[in-house]
N, CA, C and O of each residue as an XYZ file, in Angstrom:
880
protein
N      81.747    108.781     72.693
C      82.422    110.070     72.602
C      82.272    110.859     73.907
O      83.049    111.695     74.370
N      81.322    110.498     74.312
C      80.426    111.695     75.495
C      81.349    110.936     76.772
O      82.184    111.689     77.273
N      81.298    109.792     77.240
C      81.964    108.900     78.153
C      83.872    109.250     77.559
O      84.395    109.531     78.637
N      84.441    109.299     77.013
C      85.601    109.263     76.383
C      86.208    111.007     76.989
O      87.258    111.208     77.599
N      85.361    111.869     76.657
C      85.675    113.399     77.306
C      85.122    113.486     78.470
O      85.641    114.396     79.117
N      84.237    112.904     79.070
C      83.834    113.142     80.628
C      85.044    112.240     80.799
O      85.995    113.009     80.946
N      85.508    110.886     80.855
C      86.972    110.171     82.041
C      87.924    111.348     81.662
O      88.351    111.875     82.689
N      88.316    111.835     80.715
C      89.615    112.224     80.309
C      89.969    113.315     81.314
O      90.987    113.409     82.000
N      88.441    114.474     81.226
C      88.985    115.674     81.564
C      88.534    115.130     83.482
O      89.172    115.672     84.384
N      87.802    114.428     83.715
C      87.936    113.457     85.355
C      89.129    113.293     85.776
O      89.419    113.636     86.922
N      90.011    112.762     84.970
C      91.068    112.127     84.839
C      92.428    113.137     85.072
O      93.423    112.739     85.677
N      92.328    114.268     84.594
C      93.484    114.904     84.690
C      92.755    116.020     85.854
O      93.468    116.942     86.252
N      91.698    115.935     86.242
C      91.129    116.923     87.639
C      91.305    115.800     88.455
O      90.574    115.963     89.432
N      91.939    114.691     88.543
C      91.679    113.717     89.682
C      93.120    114.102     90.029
O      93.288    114.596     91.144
N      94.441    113.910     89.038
C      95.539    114.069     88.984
C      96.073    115.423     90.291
O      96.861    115.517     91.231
N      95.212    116.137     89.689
C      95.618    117.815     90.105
C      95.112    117.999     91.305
O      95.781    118.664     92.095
N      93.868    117.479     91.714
C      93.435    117.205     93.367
C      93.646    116.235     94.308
O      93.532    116.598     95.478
N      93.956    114.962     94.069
C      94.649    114.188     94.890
C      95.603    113.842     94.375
O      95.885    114.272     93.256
N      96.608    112.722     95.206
C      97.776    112.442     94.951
C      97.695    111.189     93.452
O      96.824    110.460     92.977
N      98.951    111.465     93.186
C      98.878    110.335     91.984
C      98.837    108.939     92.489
O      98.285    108.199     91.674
N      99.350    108.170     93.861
C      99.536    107.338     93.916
C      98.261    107.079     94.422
O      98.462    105.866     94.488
N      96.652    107.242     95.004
C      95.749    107.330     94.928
C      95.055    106.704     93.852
O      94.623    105.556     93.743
N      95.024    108.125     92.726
C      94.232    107.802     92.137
C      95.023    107.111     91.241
O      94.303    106.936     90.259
N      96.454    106.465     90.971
C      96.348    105.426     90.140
C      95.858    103.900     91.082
O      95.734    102.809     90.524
N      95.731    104.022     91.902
C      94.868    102.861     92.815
C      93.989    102.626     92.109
O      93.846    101.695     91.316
N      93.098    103.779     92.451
C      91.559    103.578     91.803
C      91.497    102.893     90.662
O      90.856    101.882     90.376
N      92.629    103.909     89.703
C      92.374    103.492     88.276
C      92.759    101.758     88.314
O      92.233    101.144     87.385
N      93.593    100.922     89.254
C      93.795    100.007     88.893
C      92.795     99.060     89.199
O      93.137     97.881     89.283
N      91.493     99.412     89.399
C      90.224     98.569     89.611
C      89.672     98.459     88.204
O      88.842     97.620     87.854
N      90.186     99.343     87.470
C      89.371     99.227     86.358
C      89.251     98.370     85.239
O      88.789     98.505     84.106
N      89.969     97.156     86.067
C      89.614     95.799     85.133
C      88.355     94.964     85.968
O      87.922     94.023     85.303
N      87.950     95.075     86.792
C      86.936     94.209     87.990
C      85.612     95.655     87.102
O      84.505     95.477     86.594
N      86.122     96.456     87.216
C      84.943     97.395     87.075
C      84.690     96.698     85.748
O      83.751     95.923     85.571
N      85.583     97.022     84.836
C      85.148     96.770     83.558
C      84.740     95.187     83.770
O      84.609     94.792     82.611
N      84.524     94.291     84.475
C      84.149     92.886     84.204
C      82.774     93.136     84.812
O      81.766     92.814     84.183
N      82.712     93.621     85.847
C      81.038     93.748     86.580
C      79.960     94.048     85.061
O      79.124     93.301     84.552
N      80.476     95.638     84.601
C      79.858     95.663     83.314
C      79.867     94.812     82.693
O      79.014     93.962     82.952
N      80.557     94.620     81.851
C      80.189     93.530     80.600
C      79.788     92.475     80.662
O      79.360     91.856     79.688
N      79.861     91.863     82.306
C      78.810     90.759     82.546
C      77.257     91.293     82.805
O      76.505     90.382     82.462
N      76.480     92.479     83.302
C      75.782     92.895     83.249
C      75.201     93.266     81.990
O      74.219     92.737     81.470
N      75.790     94.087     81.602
C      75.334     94.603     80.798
C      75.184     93.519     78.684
O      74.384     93.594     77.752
N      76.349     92.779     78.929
C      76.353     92.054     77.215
C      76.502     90.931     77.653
O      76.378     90.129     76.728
N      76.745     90.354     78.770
C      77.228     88.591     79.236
C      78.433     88.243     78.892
O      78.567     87.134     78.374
N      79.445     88.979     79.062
C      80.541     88.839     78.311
C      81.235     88.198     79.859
O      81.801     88.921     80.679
N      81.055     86.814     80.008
C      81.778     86.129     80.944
C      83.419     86.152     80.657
O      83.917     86.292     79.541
N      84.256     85.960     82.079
C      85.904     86.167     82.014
C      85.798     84.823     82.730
O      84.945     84.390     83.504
N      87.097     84.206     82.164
C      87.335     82.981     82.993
C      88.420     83.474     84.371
O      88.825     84.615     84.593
N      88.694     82.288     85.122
C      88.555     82.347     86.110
C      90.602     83.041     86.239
O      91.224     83.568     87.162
N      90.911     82.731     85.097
C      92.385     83.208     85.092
C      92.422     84.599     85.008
O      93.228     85.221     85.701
N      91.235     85.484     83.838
C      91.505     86.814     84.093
C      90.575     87.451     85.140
O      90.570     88.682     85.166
N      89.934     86.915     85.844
C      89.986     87.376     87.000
C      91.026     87.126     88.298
O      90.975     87.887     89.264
N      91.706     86.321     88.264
C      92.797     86.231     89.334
C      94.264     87.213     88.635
O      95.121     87.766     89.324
N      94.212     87.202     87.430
C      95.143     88.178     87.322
C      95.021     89.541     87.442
O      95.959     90.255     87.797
N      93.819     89.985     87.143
C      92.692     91.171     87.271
C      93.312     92.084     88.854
O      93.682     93.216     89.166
N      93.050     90.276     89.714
C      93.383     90.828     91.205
C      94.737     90.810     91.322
O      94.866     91.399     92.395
N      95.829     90.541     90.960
C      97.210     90.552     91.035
C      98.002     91.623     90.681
O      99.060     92.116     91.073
N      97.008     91.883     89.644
C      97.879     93.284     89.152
C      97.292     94.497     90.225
O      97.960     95.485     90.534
N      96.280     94.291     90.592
C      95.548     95.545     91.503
C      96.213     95.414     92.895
O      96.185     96.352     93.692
N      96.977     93.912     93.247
C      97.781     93.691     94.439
C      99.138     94.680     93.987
O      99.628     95.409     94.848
N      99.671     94.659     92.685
C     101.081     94.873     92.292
C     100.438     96.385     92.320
O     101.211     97.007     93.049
N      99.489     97.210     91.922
C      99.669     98.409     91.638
C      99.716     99.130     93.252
O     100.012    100.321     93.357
N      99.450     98.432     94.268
C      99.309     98.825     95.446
C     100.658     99.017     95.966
O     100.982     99.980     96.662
N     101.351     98.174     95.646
C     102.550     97.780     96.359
C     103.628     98.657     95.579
O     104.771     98.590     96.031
N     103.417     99.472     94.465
C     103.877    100.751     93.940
C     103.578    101.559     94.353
O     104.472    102.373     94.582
N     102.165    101.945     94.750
C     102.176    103.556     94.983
C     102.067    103.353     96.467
O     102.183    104.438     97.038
N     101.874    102.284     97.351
C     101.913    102.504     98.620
C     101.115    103.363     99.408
O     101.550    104.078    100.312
N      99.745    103.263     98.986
C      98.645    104.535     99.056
C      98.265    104.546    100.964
O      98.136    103.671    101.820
N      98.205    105.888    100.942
C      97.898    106.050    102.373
C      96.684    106.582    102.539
O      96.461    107.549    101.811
N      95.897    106.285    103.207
C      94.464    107.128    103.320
C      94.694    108.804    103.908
O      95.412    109.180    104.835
N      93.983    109.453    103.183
C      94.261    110.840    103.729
C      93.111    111.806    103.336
O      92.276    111.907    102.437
N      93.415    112.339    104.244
C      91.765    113.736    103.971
C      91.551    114.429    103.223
O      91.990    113.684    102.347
N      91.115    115.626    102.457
C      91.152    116.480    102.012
C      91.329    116.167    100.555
O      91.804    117.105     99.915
N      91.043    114.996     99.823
C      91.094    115.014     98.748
C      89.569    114.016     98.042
O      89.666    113.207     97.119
N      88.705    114.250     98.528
C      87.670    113.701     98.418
C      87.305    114.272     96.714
O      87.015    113.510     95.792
N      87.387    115.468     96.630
C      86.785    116.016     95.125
C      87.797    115.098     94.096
O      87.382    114.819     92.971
N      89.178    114.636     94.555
C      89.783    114.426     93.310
C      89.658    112.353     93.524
O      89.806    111.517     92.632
N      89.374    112.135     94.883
C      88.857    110.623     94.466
C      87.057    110.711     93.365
O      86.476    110.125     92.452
N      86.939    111.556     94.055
C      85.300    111.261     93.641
C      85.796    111.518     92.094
O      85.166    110.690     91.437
N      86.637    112.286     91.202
C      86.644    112.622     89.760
C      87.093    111.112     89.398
O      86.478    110.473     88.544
N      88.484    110.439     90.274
C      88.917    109.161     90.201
C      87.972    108.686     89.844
O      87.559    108.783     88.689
N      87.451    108.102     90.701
C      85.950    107.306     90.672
C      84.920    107.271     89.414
O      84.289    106.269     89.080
N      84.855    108.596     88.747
C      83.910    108.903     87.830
C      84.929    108.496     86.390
O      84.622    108.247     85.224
N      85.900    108.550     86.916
C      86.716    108.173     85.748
C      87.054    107.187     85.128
O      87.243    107.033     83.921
N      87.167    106.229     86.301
C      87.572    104.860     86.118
C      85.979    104.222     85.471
O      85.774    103.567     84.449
N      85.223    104.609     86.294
C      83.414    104.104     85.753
C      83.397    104.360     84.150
O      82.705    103.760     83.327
N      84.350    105.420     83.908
C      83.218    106.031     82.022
C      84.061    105.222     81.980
O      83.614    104.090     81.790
N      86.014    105.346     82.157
C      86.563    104.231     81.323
C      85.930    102.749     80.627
O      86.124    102.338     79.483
N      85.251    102.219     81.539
C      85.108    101.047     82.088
C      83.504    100.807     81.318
O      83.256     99.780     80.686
N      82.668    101.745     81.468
C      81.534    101.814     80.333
C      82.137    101.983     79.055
O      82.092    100.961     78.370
N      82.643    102.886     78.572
C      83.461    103.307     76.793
C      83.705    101.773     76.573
O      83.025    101.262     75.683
N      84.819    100.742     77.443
C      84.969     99.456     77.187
C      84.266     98.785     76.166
O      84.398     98.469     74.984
N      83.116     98.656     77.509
C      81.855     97.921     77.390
C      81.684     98.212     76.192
O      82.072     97.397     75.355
N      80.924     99.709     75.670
C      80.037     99.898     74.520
C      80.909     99.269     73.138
O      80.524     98.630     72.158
N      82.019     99.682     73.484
C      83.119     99.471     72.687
C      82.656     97.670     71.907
O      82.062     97.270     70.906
N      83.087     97.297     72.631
C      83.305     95.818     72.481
C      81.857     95.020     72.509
O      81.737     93.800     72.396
N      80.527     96.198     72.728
C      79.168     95.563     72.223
C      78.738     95.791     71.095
O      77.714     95.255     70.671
N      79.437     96.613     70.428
C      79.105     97.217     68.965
C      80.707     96.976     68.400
O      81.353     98.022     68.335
N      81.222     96.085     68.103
C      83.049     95.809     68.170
C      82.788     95.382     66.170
O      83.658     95.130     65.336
N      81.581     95.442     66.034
C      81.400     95.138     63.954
C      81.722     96.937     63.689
O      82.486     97.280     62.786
N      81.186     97.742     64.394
C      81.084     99.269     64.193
C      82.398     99.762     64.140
O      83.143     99.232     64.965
N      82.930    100.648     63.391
C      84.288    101.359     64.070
C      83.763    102.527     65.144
O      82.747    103.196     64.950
N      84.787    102.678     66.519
C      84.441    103.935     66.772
C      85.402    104.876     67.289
O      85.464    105.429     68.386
N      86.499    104.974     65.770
C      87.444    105.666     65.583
C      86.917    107.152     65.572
O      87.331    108.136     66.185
N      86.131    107.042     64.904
C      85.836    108.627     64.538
C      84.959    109.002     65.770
O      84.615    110.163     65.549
N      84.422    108.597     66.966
C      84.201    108.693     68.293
C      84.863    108.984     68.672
O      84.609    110.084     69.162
N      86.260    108.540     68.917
C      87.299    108.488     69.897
C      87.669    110.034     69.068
O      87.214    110.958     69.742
N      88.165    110.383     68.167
C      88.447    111.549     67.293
C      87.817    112.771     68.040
O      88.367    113.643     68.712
N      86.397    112.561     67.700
C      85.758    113.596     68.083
C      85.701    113.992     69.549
O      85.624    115.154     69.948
N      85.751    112.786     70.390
C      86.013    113.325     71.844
C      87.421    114.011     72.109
O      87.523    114.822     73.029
N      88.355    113.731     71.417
C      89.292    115.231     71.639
C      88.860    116.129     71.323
O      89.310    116.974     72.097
N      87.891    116.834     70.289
C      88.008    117.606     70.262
C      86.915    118.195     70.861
O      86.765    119.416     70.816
N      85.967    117.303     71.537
C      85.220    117.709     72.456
C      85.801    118.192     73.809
O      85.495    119.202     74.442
N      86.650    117.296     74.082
C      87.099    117.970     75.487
C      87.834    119.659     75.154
O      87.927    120.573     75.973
N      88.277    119.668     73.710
C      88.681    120.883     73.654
C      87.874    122.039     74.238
O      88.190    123.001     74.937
N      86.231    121.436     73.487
C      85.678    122.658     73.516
C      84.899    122.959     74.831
O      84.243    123.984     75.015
N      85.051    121.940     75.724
C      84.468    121.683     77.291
C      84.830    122.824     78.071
O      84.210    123.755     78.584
N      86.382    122.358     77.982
C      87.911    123.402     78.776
C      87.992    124.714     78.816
O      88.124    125.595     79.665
N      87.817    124.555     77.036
C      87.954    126.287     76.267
C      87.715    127.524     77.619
O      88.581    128.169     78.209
N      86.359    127.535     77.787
C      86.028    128.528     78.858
C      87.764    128.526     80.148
O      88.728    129.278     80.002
N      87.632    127.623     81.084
C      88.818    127.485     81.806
C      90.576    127.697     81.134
O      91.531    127.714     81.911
N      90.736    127.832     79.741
C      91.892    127.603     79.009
C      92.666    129.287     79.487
O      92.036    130.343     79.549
N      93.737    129.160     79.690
C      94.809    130.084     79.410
C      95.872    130.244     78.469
O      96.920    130.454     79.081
N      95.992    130.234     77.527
C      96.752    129.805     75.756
C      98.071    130.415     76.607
O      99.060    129.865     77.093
N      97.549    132.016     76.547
C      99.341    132.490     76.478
C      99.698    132.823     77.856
O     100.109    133.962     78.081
N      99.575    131.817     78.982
C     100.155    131.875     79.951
C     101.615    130.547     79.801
O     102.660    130.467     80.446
N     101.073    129.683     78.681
C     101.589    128.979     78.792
C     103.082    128.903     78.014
O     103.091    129.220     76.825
N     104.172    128.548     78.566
C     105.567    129.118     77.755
C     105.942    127.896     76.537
O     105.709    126.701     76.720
N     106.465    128.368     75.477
C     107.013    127.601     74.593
C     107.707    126.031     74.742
O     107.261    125.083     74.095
N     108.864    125.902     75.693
C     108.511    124.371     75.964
C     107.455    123.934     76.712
O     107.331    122.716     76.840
N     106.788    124.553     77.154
C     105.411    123.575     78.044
C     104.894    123.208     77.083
O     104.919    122.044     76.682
N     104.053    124.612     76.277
C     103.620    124.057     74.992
C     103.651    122.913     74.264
O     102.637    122.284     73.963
N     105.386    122.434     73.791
C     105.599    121.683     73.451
C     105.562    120.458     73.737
O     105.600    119.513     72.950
N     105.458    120.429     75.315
C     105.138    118.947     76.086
C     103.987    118.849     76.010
O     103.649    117.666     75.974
N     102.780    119.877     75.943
C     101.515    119.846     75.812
C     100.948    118.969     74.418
O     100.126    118.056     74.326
N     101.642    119.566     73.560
C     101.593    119.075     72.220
C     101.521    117.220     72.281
O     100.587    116.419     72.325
N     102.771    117.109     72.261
C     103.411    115.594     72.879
C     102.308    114.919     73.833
O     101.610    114.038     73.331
N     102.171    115.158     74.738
C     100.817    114.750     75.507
C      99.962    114.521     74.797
O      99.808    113.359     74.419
N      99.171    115.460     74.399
C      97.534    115.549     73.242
C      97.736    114.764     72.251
O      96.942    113.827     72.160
N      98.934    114.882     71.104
C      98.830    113.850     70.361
C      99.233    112.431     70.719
O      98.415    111.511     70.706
N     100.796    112.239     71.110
C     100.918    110.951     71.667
C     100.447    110.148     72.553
O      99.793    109.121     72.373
N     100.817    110.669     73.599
C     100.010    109.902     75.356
C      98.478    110.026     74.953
O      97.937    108.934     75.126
N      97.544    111.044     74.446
C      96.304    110.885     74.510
C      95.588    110.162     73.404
O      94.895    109.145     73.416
N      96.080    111.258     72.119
C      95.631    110.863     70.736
C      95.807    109.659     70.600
O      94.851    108.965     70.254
N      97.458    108.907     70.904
C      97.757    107.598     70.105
C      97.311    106.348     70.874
O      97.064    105.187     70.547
N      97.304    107.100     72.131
C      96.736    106.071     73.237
C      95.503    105.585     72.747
O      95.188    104.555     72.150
N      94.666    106.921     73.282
C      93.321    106.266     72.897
C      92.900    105.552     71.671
O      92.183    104.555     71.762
N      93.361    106.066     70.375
C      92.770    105.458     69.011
C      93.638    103.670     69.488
O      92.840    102.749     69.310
N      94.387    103.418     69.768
C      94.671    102.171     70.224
C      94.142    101.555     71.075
O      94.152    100.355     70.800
N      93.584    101.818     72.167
C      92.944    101.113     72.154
C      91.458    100.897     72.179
O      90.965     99.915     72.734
N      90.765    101.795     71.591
C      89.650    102.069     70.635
C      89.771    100.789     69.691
O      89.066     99.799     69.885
N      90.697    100.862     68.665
C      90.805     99.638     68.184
C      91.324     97.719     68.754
O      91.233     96.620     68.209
N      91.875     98.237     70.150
C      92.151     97.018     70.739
C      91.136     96.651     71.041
O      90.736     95.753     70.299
N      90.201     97.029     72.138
C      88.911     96.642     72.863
C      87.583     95.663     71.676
O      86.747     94.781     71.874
N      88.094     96.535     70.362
C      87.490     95.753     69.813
C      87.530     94.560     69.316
O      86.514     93.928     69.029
N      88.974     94.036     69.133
C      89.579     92.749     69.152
C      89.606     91.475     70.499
O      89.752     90.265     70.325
N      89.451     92.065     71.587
C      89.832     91.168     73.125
C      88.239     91.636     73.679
O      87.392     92.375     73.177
N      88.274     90.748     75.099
C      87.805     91.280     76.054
C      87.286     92.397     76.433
O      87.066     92.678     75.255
N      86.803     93.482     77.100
C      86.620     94.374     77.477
C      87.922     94.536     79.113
O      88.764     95.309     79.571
N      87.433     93.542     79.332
C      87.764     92.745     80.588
C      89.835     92.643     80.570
O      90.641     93.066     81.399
N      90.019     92.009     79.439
C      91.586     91.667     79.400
C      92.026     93.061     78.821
O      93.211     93.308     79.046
N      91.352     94.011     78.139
C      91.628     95.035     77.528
C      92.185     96.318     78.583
O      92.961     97.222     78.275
N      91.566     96.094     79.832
C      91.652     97.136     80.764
C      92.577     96.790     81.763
O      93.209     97.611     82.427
N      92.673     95.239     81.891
C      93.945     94.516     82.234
C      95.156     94.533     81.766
O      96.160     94.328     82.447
N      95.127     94.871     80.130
C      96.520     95.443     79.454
C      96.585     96.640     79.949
O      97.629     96.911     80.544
N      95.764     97.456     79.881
C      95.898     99.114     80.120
C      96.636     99.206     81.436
O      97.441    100.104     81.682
N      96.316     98.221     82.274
C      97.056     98.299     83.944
C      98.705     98.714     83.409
O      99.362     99.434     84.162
N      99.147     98.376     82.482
C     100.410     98.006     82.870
C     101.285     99.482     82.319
O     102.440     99.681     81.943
N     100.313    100.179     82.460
C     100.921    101.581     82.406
C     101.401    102.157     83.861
O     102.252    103.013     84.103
N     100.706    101.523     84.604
C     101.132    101.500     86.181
C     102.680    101.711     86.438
O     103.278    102.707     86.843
N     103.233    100.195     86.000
C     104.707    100.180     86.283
C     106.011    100.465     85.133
O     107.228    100.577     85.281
N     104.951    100.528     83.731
C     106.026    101.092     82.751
C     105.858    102.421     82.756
O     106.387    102.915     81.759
N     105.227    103.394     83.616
C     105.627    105.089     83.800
C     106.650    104.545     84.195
O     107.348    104.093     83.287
N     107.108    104.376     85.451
C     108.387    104.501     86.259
C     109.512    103.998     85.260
O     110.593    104.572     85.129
N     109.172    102.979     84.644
C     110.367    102.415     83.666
C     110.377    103.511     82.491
O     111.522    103.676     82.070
N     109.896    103.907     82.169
C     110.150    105.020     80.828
C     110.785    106.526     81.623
O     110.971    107.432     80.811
N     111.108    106.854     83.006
C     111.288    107.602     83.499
C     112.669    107.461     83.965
O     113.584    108.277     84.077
N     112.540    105.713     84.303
C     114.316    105.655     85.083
C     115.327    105.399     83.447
O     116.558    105.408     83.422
N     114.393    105.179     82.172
C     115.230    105.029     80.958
C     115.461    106.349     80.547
O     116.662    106.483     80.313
N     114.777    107.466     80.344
C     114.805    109.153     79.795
C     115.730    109.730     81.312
O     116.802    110.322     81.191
N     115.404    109.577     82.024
C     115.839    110.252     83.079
C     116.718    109.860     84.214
O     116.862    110.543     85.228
N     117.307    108.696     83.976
C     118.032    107.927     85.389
C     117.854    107.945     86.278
O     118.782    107.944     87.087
N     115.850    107.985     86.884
C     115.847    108.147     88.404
C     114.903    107.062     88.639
O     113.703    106.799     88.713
N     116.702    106.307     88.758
C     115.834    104.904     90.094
C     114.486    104.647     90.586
O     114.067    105.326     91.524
N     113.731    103.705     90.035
C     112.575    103.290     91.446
C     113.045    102.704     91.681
O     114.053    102.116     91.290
N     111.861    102.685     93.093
C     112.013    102.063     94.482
C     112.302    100.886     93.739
O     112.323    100.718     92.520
N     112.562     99.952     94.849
C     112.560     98.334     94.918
C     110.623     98.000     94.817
O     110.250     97.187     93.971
N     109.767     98.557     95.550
C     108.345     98.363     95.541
C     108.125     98.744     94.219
O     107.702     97.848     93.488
N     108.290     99.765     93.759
C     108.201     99.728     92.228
C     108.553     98.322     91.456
O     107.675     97.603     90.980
N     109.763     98.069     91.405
C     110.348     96.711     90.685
C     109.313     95.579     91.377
O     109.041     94.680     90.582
N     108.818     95.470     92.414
C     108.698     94.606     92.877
C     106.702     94.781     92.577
O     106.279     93.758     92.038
N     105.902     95.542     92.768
C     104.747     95.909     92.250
C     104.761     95.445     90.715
O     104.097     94.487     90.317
N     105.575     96.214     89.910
C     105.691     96.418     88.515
C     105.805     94.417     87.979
O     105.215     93.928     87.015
N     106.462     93.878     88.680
C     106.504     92.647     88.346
C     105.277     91.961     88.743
O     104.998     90.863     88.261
N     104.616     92.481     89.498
C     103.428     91.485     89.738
C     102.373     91.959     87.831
O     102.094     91.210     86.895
N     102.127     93.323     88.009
C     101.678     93.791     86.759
C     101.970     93.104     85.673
O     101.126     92.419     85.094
N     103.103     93.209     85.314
C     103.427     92.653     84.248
C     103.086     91.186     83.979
O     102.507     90.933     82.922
N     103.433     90.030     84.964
C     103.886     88.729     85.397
C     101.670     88.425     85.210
O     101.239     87.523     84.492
N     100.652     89.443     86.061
C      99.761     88.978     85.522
C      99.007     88.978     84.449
O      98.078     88.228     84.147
N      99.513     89.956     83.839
C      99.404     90.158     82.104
C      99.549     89.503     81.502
O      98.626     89.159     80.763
N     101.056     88.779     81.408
C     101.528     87.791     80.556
C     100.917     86.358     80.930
O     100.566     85.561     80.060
N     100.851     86.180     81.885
C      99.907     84.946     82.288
C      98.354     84.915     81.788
O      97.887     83.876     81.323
N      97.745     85.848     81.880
C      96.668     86.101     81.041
C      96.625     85.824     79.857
O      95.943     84.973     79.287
N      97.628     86.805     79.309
C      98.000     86.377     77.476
C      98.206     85.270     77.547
O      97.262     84.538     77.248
N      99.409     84.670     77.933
C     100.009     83.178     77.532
C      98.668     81.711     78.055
O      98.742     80.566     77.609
N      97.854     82.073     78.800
C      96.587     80.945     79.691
C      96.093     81.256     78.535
O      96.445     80.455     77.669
N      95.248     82.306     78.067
C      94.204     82.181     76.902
C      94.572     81.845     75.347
O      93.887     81.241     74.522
N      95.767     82.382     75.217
C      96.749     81.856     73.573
C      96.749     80.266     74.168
O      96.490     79.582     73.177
N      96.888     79.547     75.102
C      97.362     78.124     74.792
C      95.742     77.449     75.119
O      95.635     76.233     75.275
N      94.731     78.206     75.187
C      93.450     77.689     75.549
C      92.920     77.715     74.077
O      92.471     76.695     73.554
N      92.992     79.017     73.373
C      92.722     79.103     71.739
C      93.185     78.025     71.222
O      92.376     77.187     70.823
N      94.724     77.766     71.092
C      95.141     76.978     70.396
C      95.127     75.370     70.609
O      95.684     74.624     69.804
N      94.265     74.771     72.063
C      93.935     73.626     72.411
C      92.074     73.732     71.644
O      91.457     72.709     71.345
N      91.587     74.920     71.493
C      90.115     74.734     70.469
C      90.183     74.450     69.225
O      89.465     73.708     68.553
N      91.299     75.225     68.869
C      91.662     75.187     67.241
C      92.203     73.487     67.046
O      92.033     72.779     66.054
N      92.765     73.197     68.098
C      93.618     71.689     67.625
C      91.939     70.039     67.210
O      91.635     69.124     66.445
N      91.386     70.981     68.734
C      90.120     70.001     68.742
C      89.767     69.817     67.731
O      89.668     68.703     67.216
N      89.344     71.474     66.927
C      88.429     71.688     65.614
C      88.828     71.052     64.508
O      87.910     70.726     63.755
N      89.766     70.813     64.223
C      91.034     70.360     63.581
C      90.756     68.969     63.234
O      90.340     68.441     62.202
N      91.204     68.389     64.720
C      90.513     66.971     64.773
C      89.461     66.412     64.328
O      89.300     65.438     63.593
N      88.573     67.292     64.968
C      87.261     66.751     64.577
C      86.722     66.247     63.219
O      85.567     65.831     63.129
């Protein structure tokens, strides 16, 4: 819970102090991060496919945002940084206690971050449609996000789990040029396909590795 409201509210102070294409960099380490842990910390070894896709997609998220080094935004890498780490621990704990539910964790850290903010909050500065996108945000993008994959992490990897999460990278831009008709780049299309392309290779290498154990077992 405590890790779940420290990335979140990291997460949207990383947004607001450096550039987005930055700190979604960062964030796209956070499948290597999340593997360092869970081999440390539970032994939760990755074979050698989701780590090469791990690195493919972190090649593809580069080649989207096209990140430039630049000054003056050190406070909002360093929140990056702290963000991608809790992500990447929550994983872990997640998927070391994966018999436990920790729905009602994930629950309560919204409404922890509520009460973090509160002090910093301005209610009625804010106008009626913002509001309403605010709304939309908190429950969908955050609420539905997280309880998903709260319950994913506990099914997969820690490791392949944060490797799915990458692929929010290149489906922003696609949910943006579908609501809104504004074109990405070609580096977009062309990033976004590496993302995707190492995802599905991930999925499809380990589904035909399951189903060559199951055939053995079978046999046997």
């Amino acid at each position: 819970m405590i890790l779940s409201t420290f990335a979140t509210i990291c997460f949207i102070n990383a947004l607001r102090l450096a550039p987005v294409a930055d700190v979604m960099t960062i964030h796209a380490a956070l499948p290597f991060l999340t593997a360092m842990l869970a081999l440390v910390f539970i032994g939760e070894r990755e074979d050698w496919t989701t780590w090469a896709a791990s690195f493919i997609a972190l090649v593809g998220v580069v080649v989207i945002v096209n990140p430039q080094a630049s000054g003056g935004y050190l406070a909002g890498y360093a929140f990056a940084t702290a963000m991608a780490l809790s992500y990447a621990a929550m994983m872990v704990i997640i998927r070391r206690n994966r018999q436990v539910s920790m729905l009602p964790a994930a629950c309560l850290s919204a409404f922890l971050c509520a009460v973090v903010v509160l002090p910093f909050a301005r209610p009625m500065q804010v106008t009626a449609p913002a509001m309403f996108d605010l709304m939309l945000f908190g429950t969908i993008q955050f609420g539905l996000g997280l309880l998903l994959m709260t319950i994913g992490t506990r099914l997969i990897s820690a490791t392949r789990s944060a490797l799915i999460g990458s692929m929010e990278n290149p489906l922003a831009p696609f949910w943006v040029w579908l609501a809104f008709g504004e074109l990405p780049a070609w580096a977009t299309w062309i990033g976004g396909g590496l993302v995707m392309g190492a995802v599905i290779f991930d999925v499809l290498t380990k589904s035909k590795r399951q189903q060559k154990s199951v055939e053995v077992v079978v046999q046997g």
